[in-house]
C-alpha positions in Angstrom: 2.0 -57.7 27.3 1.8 -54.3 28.4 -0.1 -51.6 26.3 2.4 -48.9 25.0 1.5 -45.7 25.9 1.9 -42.3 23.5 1.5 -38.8 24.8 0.1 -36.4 22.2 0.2 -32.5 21.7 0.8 -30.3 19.0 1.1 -26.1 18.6 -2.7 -25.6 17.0 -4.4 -26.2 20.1 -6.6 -29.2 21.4 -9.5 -28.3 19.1 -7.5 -28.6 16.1 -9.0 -31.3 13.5 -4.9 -32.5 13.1 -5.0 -33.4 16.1 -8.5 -35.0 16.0 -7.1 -36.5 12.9 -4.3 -38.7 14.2 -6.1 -39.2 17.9 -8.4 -41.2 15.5 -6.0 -43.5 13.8 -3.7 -43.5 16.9 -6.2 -44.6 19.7 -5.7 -48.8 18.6 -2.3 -48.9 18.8 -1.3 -47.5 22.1 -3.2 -45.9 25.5 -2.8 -42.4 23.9 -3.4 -39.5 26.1 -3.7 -35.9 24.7 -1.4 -33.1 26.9 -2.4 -29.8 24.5 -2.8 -26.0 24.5 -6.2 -24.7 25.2 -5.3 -22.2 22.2 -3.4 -21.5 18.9 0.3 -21.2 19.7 2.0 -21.5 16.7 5.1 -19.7 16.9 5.8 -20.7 20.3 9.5 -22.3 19.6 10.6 -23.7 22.7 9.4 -21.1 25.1 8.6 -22.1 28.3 6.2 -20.7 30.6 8.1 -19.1 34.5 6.2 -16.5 35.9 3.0 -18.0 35.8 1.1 -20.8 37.4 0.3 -23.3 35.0 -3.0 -24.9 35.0 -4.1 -28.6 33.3 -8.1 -29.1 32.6 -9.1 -32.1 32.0 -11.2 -33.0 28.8 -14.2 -34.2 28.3 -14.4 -35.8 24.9 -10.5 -36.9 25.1 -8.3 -39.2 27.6 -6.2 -36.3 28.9 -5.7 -32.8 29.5 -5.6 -28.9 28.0 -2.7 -26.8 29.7 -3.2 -22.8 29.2 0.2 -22.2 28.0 2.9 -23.5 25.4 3.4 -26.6 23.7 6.9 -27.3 25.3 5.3 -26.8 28.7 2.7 -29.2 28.4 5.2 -31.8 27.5 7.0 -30.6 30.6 3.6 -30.9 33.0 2.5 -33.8 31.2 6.2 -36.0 31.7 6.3 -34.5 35.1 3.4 -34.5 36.9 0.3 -35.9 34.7 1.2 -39.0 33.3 1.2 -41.7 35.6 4.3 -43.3 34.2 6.8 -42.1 30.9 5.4 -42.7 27.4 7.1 -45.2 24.8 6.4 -41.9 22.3 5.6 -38.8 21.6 3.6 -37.3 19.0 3.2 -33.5 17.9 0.7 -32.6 15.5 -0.6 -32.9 13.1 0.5 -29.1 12.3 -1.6 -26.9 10.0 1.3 -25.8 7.5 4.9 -27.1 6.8 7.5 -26.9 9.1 10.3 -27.5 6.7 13.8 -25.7 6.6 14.3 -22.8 9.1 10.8 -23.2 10.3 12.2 -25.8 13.0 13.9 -23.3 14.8 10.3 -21.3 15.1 7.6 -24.4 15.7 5.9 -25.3 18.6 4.7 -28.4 17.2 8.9 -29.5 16.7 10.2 -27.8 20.0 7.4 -30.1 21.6 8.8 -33.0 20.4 12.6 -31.5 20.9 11.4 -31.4 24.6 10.7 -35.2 25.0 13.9 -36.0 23.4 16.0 -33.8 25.7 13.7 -35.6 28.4 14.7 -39.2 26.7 11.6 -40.1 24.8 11.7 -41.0 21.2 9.6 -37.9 19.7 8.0 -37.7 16.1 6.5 -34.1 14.7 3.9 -34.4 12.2 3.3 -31.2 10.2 0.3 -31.3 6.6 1.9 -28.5 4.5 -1.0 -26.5 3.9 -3.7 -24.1 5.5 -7.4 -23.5 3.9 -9.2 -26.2 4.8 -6.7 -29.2 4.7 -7.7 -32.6 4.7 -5.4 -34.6 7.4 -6.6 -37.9 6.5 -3.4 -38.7 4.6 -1.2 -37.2 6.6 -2.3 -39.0 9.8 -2.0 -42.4 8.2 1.3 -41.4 7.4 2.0 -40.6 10.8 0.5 -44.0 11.8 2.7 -46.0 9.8 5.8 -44.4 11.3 4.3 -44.8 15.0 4.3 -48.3 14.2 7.6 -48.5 12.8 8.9 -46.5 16.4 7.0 -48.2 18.5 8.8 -51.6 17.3 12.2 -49.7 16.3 12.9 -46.7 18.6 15.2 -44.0 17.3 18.4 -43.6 18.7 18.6 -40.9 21.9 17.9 -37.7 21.7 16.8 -37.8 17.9 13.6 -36.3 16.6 11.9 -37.2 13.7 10.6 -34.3 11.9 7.9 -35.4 9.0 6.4 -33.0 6.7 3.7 -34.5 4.4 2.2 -32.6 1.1 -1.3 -31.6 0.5 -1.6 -34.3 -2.0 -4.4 -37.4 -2.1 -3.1 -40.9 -0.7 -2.8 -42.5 -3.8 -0.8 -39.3 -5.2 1.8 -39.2 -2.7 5.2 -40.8 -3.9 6.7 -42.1 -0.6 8.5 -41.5 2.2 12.1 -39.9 1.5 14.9 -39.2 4.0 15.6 -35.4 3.8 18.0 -32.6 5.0 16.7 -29.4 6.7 16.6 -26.9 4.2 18.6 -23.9 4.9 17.1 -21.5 2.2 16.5 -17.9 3.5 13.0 -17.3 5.4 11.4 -14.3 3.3 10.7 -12.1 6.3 8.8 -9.1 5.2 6.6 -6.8 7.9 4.0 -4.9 6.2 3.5 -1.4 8.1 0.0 -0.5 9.2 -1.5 2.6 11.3 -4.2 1.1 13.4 -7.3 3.5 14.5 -5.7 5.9 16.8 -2.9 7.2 13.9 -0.3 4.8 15.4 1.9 2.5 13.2 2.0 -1.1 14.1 3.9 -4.1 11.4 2.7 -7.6 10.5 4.8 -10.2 9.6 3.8 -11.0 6.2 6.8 -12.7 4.7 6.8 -16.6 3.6 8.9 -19.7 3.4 11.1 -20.1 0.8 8.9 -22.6 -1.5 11.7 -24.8 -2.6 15.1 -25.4 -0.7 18.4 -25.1 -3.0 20.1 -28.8 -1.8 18.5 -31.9 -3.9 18.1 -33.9 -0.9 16.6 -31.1 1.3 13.2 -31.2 2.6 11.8 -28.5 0.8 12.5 -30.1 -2.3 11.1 -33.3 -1.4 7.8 -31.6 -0.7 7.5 -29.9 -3.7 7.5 -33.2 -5.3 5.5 -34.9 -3.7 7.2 -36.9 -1.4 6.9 -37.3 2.2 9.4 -35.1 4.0 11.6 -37.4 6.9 14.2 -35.3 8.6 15.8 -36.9 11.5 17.1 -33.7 13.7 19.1 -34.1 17.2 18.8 -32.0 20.0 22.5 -31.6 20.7 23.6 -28.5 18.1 27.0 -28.5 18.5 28.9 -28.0 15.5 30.9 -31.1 15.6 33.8 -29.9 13.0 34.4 -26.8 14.5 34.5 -28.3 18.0 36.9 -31.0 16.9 39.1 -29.0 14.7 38.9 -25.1 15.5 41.5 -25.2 18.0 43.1 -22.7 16.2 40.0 -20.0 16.5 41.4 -19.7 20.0 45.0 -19.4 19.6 46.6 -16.0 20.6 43.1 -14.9 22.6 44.4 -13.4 25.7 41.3 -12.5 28.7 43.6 -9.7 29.8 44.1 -8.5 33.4 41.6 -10.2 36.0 41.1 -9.8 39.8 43.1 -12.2 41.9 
C-alpha cells in the first residue's frame, strides 16, 4: 500500500516549536514534507506574493523546504512545483494563539489551508490558543487524532477544518465539540505613538473578543475547555440571498450605455 503523503506549513515560520510539535507526532503516519515561511507571517490572510521571484531553500534538519514569502504561496509552490505528486492532506500549524471567530478572515495559518481546499485537497488548520511560552504537546496529539480520522475519512470538497485547542493539560481538556465561527466584534484599538524623530506612528493593540455571544460558537467552546472544530468552506456565497433576493434587483435600471 502506498504511504500517504501530508504537506505541512503554518504562518509562524519554519522554526516555530508548533510546527516542530506536530512534525513530531505526524512523521509515522504519513511521508510528511514541510513547505514553510523562512519568517513570522502572521497576519498574512490569503495574500499572495506577484511582483517578486519566489525562492524555496531546502532544509537541513526537515524533509522539505522554506519559501521567503507567505503562507498561501508556499502551498501554491509547494502543490505546484515542489512536491513530486499531490498530498492526501494538508496541515497548517500548529498556530501560536487562537484563530477563532473573525480571526479566520486575518490568519495565515487558515488562508493556507483555504488554499489547498480551493486547489482540492482536504486541508485542516491547527491553532493552541495562547502565546507566552505555550506547550503544544496537547494540541499536536489533538491534531494527530484528527489526521487520522481524514486520512481514513476525507472531508467533503472544498471544506476546511478549522481546530482551535485551549491551553489546558491533556487530561483537562473536555473533548472535541463541533462549533460555529463566532461573529463577535474584533476590539480593534491603535494606540498612537511618536517614534524618535517627533513623528506619530499607531499600533494595533486591540484584542479578540474573549467569548463569542452564540452557545455553539467557537469562542465559547474554548472558553470552556473544549476543543474548538469548525468546518468552514471556501465558497462564501450567501446562499439565501442568492436563492431568494431576486427582489434586491427589481426596478435597478444601468441607464444609457454605448451601442
Amino acid at each position: 500500500m502506498t504511504r500517504r503523503r501530508i504537506l505541512l506549513t503554518n504562518d509562524d515560520g519554519v522554526r516555530a516549536p508548533g510546527l516542530r510539535a506536530i512534525y513530531e507526532q505526524l512523521r509515522d503516519l504519513a511521508e510528511v514534507t514541510v513547505v514553510a515561511p523562512v519568517d513570522q507571517r502572521s497576519g498574512a490572510s490569503h495574500h499572495i506574493t506577484l511582483e517578486s521571484p519566489l525562492r524555496a531553500h531546502r532544509l537541513a534538519d526537515l524533509p522539505g523546504w522554506m519559501v521567503d514569502f507567505t503562507p498561501v504561496d508556499c502551498v501554491k509552490l509547494a502543490l505546484r512545483r515542489l512536491l513530486p505528486a499531490p498530498p492526501d492532506l494538508v496541515v497548517s500549524g500548529i498556530n501560536r494563539g487562537s484563530n477563532a471567530g473573525y480571526l479566520v478572515h486575518y490568519s495565515g495559518t487558515v488562508n493556507a489551508a483555504t488554499e489547498a481546499a480551493m486547489a482540492g485537497v482536504q486541508a485542516i488548520a491547527v491553532s493552541l490558543c495562547a502565546h507566552d511560552e505555550p506547550d503544544f504537546g496537547p494540541s499536536a496529539r489533538v491534531a494527530r487524532a484528527l489526521v487520522e480520522r481524514l486520512l481514513a475519512s476525507p472531508l467533503p470538497p472544498r471544506t476546511v477544518l478549522n481546530v482551535n485547542v485551549p491551553p489546558l493539560p491533556w487530561e483537562r481538556l473536555e473533548g472535541l465539540r463541533w462549533c460555529r465561527q463566532s461573529l463577535s466584534a474584533f476590539d480593534d484599538a491603535y494606540e498612537e505613538r511618536v517614534d524618535p524623530r517627533r513623528s506619530p506612528y499607531y499600533w494595533l493593540t486591540g484584542s479578540p473578543t474573549p467569548v463569542g455571544s452564540e452557545p455553539d460558537d467557537d469562542l465559547r467552546a474554548i472558553r470552556d475547555g473544549w476543543v474548538a472544530v469548525t468546518p468552514l468552506t471556501v465558497d462564501w456565497t450567501h446562499e439565501g440571498l442568492f436563492r431568494d433576493g431576486a427582489g434586491l434587483l427589481d426596478g435597478l435600471e444601468l441607464g444609457p450605455r454605448s451601442p
